[in-house]
C-alpha positions in Angstrom: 2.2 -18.1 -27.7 4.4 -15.2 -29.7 6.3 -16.5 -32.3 7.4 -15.2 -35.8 10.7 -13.6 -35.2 10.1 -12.7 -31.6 12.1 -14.5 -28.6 9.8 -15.5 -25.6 10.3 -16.0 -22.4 7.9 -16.9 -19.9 8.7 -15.1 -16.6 6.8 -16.3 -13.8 6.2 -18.7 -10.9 4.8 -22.3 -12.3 1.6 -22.9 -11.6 1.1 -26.4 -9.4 -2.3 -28.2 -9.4 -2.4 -30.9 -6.4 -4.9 -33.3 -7.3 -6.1 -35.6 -5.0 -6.7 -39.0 -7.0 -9.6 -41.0 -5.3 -11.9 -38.7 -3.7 -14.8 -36.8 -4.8 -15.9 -33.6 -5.2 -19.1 -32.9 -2.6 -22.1 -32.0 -4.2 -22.3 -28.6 -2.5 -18.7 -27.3 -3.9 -20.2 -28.5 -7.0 -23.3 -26.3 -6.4 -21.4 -23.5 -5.7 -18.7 -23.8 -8.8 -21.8 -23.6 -11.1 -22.9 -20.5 -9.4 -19.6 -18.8 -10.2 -19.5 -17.4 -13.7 -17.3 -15.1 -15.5 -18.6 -11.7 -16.7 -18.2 -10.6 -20.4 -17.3 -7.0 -20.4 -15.1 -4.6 -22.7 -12.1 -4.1 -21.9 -10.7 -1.6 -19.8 -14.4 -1.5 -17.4 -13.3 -4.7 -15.7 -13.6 -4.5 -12.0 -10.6 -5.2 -10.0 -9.7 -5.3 -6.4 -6.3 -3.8 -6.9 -7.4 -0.1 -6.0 -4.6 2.6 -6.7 -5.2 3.2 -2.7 -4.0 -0.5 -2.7 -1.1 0.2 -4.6 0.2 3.1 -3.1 -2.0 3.5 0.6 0.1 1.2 2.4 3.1 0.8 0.2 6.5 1.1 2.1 9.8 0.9 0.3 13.1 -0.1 1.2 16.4 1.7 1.0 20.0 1.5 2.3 21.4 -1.3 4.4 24.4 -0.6 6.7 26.1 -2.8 9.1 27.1 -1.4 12.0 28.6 -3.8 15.5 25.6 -6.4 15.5 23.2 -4.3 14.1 21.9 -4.1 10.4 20.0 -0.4 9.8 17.9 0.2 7.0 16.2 3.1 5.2 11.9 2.4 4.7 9.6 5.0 3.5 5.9 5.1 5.0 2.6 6.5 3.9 1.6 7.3 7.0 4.1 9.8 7.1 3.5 11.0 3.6 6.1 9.2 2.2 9.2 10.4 4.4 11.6 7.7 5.3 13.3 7.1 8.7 16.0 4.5 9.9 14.8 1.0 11.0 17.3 -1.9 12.9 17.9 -5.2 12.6 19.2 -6.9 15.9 20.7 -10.4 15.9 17.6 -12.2 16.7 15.8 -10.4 13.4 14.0 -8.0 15.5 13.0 -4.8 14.2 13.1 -1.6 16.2 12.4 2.2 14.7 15.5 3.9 15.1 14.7 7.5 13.2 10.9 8.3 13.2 9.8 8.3 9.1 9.0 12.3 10.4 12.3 13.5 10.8 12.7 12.7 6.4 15.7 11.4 6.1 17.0 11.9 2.3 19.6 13.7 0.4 19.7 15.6 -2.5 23.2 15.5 -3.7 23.4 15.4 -7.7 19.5 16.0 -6.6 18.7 12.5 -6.8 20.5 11.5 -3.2 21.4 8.3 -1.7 23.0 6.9 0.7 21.9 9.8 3.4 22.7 8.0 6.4 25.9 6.5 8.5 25.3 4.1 11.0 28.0 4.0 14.2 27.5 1.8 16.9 24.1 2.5 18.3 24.3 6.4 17.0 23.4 7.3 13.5 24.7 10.3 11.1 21.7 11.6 9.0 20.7 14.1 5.9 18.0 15.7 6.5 15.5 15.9 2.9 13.7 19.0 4.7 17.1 21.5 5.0 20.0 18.9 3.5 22.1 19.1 7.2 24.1 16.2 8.0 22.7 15.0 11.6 24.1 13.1 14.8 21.3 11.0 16.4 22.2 9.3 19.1 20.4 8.1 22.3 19.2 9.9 24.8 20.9 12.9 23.4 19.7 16.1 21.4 20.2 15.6 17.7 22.7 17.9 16.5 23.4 19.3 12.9 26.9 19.0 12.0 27.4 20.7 8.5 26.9 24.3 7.5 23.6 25.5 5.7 23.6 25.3 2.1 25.7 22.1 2.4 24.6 18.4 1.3 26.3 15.6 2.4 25.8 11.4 1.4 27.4 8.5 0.8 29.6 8.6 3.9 31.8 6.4 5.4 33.8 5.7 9.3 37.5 7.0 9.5 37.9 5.4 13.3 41.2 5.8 13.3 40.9 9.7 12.8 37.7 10.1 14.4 35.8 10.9 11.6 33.4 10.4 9.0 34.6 10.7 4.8 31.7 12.7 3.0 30.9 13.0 -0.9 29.7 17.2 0.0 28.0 19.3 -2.8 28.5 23.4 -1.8 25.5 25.2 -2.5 26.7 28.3 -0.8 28.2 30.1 -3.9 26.9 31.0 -7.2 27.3 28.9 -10.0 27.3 25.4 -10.1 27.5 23.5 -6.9 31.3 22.6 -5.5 31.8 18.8 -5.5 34.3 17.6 -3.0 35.6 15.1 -0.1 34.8 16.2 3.3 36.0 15.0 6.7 33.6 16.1 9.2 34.1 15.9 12.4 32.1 13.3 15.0 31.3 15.2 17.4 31.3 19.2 16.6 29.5 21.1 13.9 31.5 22.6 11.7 32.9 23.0 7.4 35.1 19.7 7.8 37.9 19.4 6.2 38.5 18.7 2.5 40.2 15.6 1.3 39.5 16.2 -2.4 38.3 18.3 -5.0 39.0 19.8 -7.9 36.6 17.2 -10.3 33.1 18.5 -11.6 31.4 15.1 -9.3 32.4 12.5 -6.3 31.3 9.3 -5.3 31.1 6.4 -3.8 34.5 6.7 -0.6 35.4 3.4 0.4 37.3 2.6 3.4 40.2 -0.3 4.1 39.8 -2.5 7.4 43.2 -1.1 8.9 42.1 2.4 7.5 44.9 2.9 5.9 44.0 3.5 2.7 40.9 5.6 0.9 39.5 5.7 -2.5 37.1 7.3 -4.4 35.3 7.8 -7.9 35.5 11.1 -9.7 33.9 12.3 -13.3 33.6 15.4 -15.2 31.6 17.2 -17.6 30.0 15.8 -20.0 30.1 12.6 -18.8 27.5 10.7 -16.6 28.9 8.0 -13.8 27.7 5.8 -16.7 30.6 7.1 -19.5 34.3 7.5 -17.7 35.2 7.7 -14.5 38.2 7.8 -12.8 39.3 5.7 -9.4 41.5 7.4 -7.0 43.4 5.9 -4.2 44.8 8.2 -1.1 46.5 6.6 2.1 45.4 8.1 5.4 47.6 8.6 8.7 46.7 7.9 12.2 46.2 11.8 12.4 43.5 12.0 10.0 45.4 13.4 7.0 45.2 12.0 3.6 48.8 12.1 1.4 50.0 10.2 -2.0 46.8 10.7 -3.8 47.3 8.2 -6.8 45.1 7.1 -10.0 45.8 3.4 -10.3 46.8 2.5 -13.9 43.2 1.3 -15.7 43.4 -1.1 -18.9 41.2 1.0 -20.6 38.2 4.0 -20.2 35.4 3.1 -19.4 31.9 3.5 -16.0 34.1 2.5 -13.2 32.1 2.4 -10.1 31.6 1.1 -6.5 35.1 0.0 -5.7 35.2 -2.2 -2.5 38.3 -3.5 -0.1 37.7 -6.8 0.4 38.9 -8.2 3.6 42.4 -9.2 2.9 42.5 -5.0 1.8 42.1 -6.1 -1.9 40.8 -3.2 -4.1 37.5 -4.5 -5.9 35.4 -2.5 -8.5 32.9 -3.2 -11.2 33.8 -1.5 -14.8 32.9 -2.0 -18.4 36.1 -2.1 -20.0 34.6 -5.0 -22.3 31.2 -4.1 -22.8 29.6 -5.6 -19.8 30.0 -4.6 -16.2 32.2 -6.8 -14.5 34.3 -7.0 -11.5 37.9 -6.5 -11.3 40.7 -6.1 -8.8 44.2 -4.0 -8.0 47.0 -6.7 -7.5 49.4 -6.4 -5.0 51.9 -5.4 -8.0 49.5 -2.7 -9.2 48.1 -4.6 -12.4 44.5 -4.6 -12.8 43.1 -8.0 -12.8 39.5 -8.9 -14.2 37.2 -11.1 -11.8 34.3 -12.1 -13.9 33.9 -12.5 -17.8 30.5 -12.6 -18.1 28.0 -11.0 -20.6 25.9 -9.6 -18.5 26.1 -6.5 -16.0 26.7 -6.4 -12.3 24.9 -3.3 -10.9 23.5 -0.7 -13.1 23.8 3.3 -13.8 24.6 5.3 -10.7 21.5 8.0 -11.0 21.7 7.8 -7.0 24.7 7.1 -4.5 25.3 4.0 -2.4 24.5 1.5 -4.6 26.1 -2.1 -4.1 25.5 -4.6 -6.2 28.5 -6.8 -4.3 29.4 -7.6 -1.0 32.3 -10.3 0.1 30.8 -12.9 2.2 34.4 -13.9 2.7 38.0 -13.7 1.5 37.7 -16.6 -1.2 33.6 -15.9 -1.5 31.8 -13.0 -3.5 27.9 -12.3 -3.8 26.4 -10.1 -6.6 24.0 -9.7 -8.6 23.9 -10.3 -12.7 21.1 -8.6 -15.3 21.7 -10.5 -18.5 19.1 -11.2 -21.3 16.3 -9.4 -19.2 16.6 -11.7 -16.4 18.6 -11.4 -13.0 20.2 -13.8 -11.1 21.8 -13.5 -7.8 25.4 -15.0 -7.8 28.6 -16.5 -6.0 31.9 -16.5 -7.2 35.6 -17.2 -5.9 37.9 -14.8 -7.2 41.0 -16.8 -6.9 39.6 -19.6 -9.1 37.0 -18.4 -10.7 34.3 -21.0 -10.1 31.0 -19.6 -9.8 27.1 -20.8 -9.2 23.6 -18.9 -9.2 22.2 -18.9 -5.6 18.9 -18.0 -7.0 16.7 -17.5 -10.2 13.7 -16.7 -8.5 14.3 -13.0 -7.6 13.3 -10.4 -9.9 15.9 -6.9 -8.0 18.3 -7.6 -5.9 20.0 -4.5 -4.6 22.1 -3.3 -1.4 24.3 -6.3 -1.0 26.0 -5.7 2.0 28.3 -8.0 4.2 27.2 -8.5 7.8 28.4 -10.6 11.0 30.1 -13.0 8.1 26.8 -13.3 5.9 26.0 -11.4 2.8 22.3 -9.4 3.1 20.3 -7.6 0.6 17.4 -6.0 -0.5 15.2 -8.0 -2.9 12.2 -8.5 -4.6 10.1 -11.1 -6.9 7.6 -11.2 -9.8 5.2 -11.9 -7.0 4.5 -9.5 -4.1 6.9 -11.0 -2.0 9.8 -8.7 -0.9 12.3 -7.4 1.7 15.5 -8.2 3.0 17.5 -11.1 2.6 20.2 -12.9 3.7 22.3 -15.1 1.7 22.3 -19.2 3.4 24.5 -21.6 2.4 23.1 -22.5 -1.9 20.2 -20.2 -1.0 18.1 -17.5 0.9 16.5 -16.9 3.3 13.9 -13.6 4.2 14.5 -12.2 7.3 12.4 -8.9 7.1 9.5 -8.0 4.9 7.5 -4.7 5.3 3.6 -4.6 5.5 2.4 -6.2 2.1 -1.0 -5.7 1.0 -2.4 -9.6 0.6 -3.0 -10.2 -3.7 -4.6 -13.0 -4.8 -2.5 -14.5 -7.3 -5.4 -15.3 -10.0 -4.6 -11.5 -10.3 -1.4 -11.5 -11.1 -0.2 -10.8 -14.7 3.1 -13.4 -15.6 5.3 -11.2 -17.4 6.5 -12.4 -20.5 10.2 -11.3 -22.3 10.2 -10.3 -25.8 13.0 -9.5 -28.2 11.6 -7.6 -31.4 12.9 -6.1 -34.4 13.4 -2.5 -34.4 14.2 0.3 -36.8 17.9 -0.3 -38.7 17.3 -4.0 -38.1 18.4 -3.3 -34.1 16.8 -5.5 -31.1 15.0 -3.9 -28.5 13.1 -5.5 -25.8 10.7 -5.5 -23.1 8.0 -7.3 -20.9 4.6 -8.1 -21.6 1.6 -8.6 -19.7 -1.8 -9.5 -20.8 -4.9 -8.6 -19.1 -5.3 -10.9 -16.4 -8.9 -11.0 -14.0 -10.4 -14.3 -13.2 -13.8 -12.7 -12.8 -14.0 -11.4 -16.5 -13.4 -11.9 -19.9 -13.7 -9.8 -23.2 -15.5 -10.5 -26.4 -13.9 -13.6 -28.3 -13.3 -11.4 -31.1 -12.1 -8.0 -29.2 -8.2 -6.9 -28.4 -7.4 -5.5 -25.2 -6.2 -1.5 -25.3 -2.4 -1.6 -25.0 -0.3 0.7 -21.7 3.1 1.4 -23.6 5.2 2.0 -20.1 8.7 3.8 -20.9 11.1 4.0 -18.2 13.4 7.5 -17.2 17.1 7.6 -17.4 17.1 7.1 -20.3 19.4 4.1 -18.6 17.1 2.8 -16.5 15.6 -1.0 -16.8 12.3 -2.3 -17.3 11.9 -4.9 -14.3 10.4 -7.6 -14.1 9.6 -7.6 -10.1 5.8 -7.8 -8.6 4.4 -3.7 -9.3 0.8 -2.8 -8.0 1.0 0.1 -10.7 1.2 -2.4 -13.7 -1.0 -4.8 -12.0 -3.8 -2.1 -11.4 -3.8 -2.1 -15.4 -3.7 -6.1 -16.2 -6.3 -6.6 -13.8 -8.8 -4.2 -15.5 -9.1 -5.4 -18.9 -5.4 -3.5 -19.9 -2.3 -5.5 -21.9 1.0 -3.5 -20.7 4.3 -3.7 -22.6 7.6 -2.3 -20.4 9.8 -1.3 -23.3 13.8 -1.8 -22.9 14.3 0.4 -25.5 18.0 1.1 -26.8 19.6 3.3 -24.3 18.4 0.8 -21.1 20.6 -1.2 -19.0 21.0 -4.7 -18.9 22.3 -5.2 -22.4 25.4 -3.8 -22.6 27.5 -0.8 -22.9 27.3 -0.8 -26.6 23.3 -0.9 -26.2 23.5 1.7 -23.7 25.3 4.1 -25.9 23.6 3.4 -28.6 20.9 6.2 -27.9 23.9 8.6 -28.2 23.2 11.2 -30.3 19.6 9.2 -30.9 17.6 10.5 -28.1 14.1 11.4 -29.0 14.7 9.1 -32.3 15.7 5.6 -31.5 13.5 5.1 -28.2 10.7 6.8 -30.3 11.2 4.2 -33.2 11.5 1.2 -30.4 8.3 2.0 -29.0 6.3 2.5 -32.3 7.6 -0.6 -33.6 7.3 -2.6 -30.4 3.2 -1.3 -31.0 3.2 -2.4 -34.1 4.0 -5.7 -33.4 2.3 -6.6 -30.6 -0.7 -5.3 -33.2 0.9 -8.1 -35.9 0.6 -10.4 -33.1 -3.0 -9.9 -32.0 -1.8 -9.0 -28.6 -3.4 -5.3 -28.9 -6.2 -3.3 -30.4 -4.2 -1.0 -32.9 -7.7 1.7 -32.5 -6.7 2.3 -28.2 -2.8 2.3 -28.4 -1.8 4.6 -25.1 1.8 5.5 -24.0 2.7 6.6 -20.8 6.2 7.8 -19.3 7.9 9.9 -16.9 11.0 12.3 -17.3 13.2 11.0 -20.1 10.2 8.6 -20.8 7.5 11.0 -20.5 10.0 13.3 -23.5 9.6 10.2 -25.5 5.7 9.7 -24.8 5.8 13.5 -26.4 8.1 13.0 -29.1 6.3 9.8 -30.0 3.0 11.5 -30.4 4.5 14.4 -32.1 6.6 12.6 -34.9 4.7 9.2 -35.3 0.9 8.7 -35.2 1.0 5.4 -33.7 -0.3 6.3 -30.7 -4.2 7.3 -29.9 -3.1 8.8 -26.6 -0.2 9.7 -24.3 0.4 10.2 -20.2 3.3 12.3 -19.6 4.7 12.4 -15.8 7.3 15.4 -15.5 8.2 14.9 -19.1 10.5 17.2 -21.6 8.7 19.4 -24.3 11.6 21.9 -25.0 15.0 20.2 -24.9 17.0 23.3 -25.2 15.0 25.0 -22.1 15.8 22.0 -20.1 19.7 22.4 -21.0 19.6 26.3 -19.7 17.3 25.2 -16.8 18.4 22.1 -15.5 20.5 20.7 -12.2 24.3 20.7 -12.4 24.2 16.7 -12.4 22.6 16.8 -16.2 23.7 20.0 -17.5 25.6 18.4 -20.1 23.9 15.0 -20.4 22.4 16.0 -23.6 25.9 16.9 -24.9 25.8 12.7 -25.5 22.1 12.1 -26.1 21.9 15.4 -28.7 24.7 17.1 -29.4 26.7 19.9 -27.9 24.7 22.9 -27.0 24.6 25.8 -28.3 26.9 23.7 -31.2 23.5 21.9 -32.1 20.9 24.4 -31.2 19.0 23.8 -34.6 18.9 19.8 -33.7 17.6 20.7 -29.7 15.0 22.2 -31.6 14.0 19.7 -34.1 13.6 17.3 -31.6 11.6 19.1 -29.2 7.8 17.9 -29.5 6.6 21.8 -28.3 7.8 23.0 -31.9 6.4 19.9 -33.5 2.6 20.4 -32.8 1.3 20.4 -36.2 2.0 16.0 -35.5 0.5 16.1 -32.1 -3.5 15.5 -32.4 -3.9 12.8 -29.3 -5.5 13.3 -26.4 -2.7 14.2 -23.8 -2.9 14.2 -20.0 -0.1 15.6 -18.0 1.4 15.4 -14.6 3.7 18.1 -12.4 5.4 18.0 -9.6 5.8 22.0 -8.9 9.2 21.9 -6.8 10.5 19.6 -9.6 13.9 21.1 -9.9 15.3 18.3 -12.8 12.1 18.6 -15.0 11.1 22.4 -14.2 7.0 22.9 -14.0 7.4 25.2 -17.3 8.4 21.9 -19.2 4.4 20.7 -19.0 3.1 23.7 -18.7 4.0 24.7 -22.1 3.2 22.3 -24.0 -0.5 22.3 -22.1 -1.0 25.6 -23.3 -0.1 25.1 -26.6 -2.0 22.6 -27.2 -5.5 24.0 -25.4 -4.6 26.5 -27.6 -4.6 24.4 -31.0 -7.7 22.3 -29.4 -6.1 19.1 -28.4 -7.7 17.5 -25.4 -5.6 18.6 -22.7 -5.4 17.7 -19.1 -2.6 19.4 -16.8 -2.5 17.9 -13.1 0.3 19.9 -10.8 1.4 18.9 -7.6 2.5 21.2 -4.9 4.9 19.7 -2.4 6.8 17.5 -5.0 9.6 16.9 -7.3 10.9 14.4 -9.2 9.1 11.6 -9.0 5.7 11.6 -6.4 6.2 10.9 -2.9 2.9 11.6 -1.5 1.0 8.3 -1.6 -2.4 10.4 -1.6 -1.1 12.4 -5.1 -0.1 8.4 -6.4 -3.5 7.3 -6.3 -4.8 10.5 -7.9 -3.0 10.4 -10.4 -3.3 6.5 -11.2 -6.8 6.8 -11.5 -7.7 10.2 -13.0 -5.3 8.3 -16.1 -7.6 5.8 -15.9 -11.0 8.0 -16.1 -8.6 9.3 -19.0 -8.4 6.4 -20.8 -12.0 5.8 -20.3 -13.1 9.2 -22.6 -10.3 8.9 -24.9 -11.0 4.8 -25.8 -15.3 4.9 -24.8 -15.1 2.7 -22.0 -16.8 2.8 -18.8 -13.6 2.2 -15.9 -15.1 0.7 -12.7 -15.0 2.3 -9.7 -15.8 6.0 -8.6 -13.0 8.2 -10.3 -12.0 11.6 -10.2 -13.2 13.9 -12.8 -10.3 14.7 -15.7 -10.0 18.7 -16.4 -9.8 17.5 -20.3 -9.6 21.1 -21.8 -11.2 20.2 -25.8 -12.9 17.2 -24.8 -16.0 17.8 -26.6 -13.7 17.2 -30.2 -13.5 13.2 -28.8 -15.9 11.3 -30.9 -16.8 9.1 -28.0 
């Protein structure tokens, strides 16, 4: 048990024991308990059957929901087709049928990031293509035809019926400069440039659509900002022509991340905003005053990196679903707006996104501390699962519980996180050894360490490993106020969060202070750097597509973070001297740990240049160096076969660095200086 100053939470499924009170146990079960015994073995070499080819071989992930007639569509990746998603749908009887073949890649790449890339209508469905960014008609029995011009990328669409067309967020790559961020119309039927409904704002999102069709409305923000700082809400009405007039900003009681406004079905504007700290939901009277649903500290939804998110849906007109993150847990909730009265539906679900209403029932996409996930539909006081991809079978004695800790940080501030201790019921260290500790450090920097069921933590539990997902300041879940508070702090506070988060699960006998490793990617793989640079905490570092030179990444990067670092550094060129005082590549004198690194080469947020520098300047110094690149990927690894590669060369890297034997026949690690190791 944690105690001294730390608040713990045990997050996991109680374990029940059924004992049967009169019988007894037959000799031969007895026989064959004695022959089972537990291996001693160091830490780290423990065997496990969680393979990385079990993590990632046969992993499928789920995506959108739409409702469309009696049909509910859904986007779901599969490894067989290298991790490409198509379009699945679910008929009225819970059948599943393939819709768009995982080969065709559905995905956009507005903002770069994407979402929402498809529209379902009737039994035809309106596509992006990932491989050229064309917006697609697929319908049956017909060729599929690309509506929108090359050099166009369309998402997060909606149905005008009336009008006869579908109400795009478009992002023009045709020009130089930045991409042109606007409101397109396109038509249903012909290929064509659409027509624009509205432009003139830096970034769109998020078109929502009354019942009668009557009305439109919208989400626009401008540099600096992120969808996460201020955004506006914009309401247009449409005719029975297809023209949209009277474009209006509703009167907001205060700035603040507006996002995902709805029209409930009484044509009530909803949306969530966090006017008081928290994301909550509010509404648009019929007199125009703004009216706030929920008062709750906590957060429905979360940062809009990607489009289409929905983290509400109306099961009715007195009856809304959502989710709520609050104090590192999430609930799923229902609430009536008119009187405010609202109950959890469930506690037992670690993510629950893409709430969506559907033939008068509220669906989503969820998933639990255990392997169990899929979609979901929302019955009566509970749930029910009504679609769950292929799951690889776990055996829960191999399951890590994770556990919530609140800790003391730099200034006095609270951070947070989950931990998970080594977990194998086949072995068992040393009584008086301490398992090497994974420090994990999620992107964004907003993003949320989650508590649901994940193979890649697991695959480290299960050997001998102790893991600790930091929510360090800057993640969501806590708050606005927490959010911000990396503002101006980046590469400083989340660096001081996870070196004090080290150092006491060290105080707490939870890790061995001698094989402290960090690992990260993107924002977290800058901080995995910048931790090993400034602090000496650390014995050794992973870094996936991570930032060494923070001032080449504000010349180089996308038009959707060109001036993100504005709020997490300073103005640039304004503060060139502090973009170069935080940069770990001109801070090498501090960086002695081993350091493996991972590339995608057609990374276009994180460019390749970012890793390779540092790799050569530190082969260069004689730092053990490895440097893995990717061809064929980005942002983030969609190839299941790269996923495994790289999960277990880091392992064979952990191995050299910390003098353990991993089990299992690894790749070879390309550790440039490896002979300076005193292992």
């Amino acid at each position: 048990m944690i105690t001294i100053g730390a608040v713990v939470r045990f997050v996991g499924l109680t374990t029940v024991v059924l004992l049967s009170g009169c019988s007894k146990v037959p000799e031969q079960t007895k026989a064959d308990e004695a022959k089972t015994t537990v291996k001693v073995a160091q830490y780290g070499s423990w065997q496990s059957p969680l393979t990385a080819s079990a993590v990632y071989g046969a992993h499928t992930s789920i995506g959108e929901l739409q409702s469309s007639g009696e049909m509910l569509y859904f986007i779901q990746s599969e490894p067989a087709a290298q991790g490409q998603s198509g379009i699945k749908r679910l008929d009225r009887n819970d059948t599943v049928a393939d819709v768009v073949d995982a080969e065709f890649g559905v995905g956009s790449r507005v903002h770069e990031y994407g979402g929402a890339p498809f529209l379902a209508i009737g039994s035809s469905v309106f596509a992006t293509k990932r491989a050229d960014q064309r917006f697609y008609r697929i319908a049956p029995n017909q060729p599929q035809v690309a509506l929108t011009p090359v050099g166009t990328r369309q998402a997060d669409c909606v149905f005008f019926s009336k009008g006869s067309r579908i109400i795009c967020v478009r992002e023009d790559h045709r020009a130089e400069g930045e991409a042109k961020a606007s409101l397109v119309a396109i038509n249903l039927n012909q290929p064509g440039e659409g027509d624009v409904y509205a432009d003139g704002h830096d970034f769109f999102s998020s078109p929502a659509i009354n019942q009668a069709n009557t009305q439109l409305a919208w989400i626009t923000w401008d540099h600096p900002n992120m969808p996460w700082d201020n955004t506006q809400l914009w309401l247009g009405d449409l005719d029975k022509k297809g023209a949209i007039a009277n474009i209006r900003q509703p009167q907001m009681p205060g700035s603040g991340a507006i996002m995902q406004p709805q029209f409930s079905p009484d044509g009530t504007l909803y949306f969530i905003a966090d006017f008081d700290n928290w994301w909550n939901l509010y509404r648009i009277k019929a007199d125009g005053k703004v009216e706030q649903v929920t008062h709750l500290h906590g957060e429905i939804g979360g940062p809009a990196w990607v489009l289409g998110l929905h983290a509400y849906a109306f099961e009715n007109d007195h009856s809304i679903i959502f989710n709520l993150h609050h104090e590192g847990r999430l609930d799923l909730m229902r609430i009536d707006p008119d009187s405010g009265v609202s109950e959890a539906l469930a506690t037992d679900f670690a993510s629950v996104n893409q709430l969506i209403s559907h033939q008068g029932r509220v669906y989503f996409v969820g998933a639990k501390e255990t392997p169990e996930r899929g979609i979901y539909r929302v019955a009566g006081r509970g749930t029910e699962l009504v679609y769950t991809p292929e799951i690889a079978p776990v055996d829960p004695a191999y399951i890590a519980k994770p556990q919530s800790i609140s800790f003391t940080t730099a200034g006095r501030k609270t951070a947070y996180g989950l931990y998970y201790p080594p977990t194998n019921p086949q072995f068992r260290a040393k009584a008086d050894s301490l398992p090497p500790l994974l420090m994990m450090l999620h992107g964004g920097p907003t993003a949320e360490a989650s508590s649901a069921y994940s193979g890649a933590i697991q695959f480290w539990t299960s050997r001998g490993f102790a893991v600790f997902n930091l929510n360090y300041r800057g993640s969501t879940g806590y708050g606005r106020e927490f959010r911000r508070s990396l503002y101006g702090e980046w590469g400083i506070a989340d660096v001081e969060d996870a070196v004090h988060a080290a150092e006491y699960l060290v105080a707490q006998k939870l890790a061995d202070p001698q094989q402290l490793a960090i690992r990260g990617g993107s924002a977290g793989g800058f901080s995995v750097l910048a931790s090993l640079a400034f602090h000496d905490t650390f014995k050794a570092g992973t870094s996936y597509y991570g930032i060494s030179d923070i001032e080449v990444l504000a010349k180089e990067t996308h038009k959707f973070e060109s001036r993100y670092l504005d709020q997490l550094i300073g103005p640039y060129p304004e503060q060139q001297q502090t973009y170069h005082d935080r940069s770990p590549l001109y801070h090498l004198d501090g960086l002695n740990e081993p350091l493996l690194l991972f590339q995608g080469l057609d990374d276009k947020v994180v460019p390749p240049n970012q890793s390779e520098m540092i790799y050569n300047a530190l082969v260069e110094k004689g730092v053990p160096t490895a440097f893995i690149p990717f061809e064929g990927e980005g942002h983030g690894f969609r190839k299941p076969q790269n996923n495994e590669l790289a999960l277990e060369t880091e392992l064979a890297f952990y191995g050299k660095v910390f003098g353990f034997t991993p089990a299992g026949d690894l790749p070879p690690v390309p550790l440039k200086n490896a002979a300076v190791l005193p292992h």
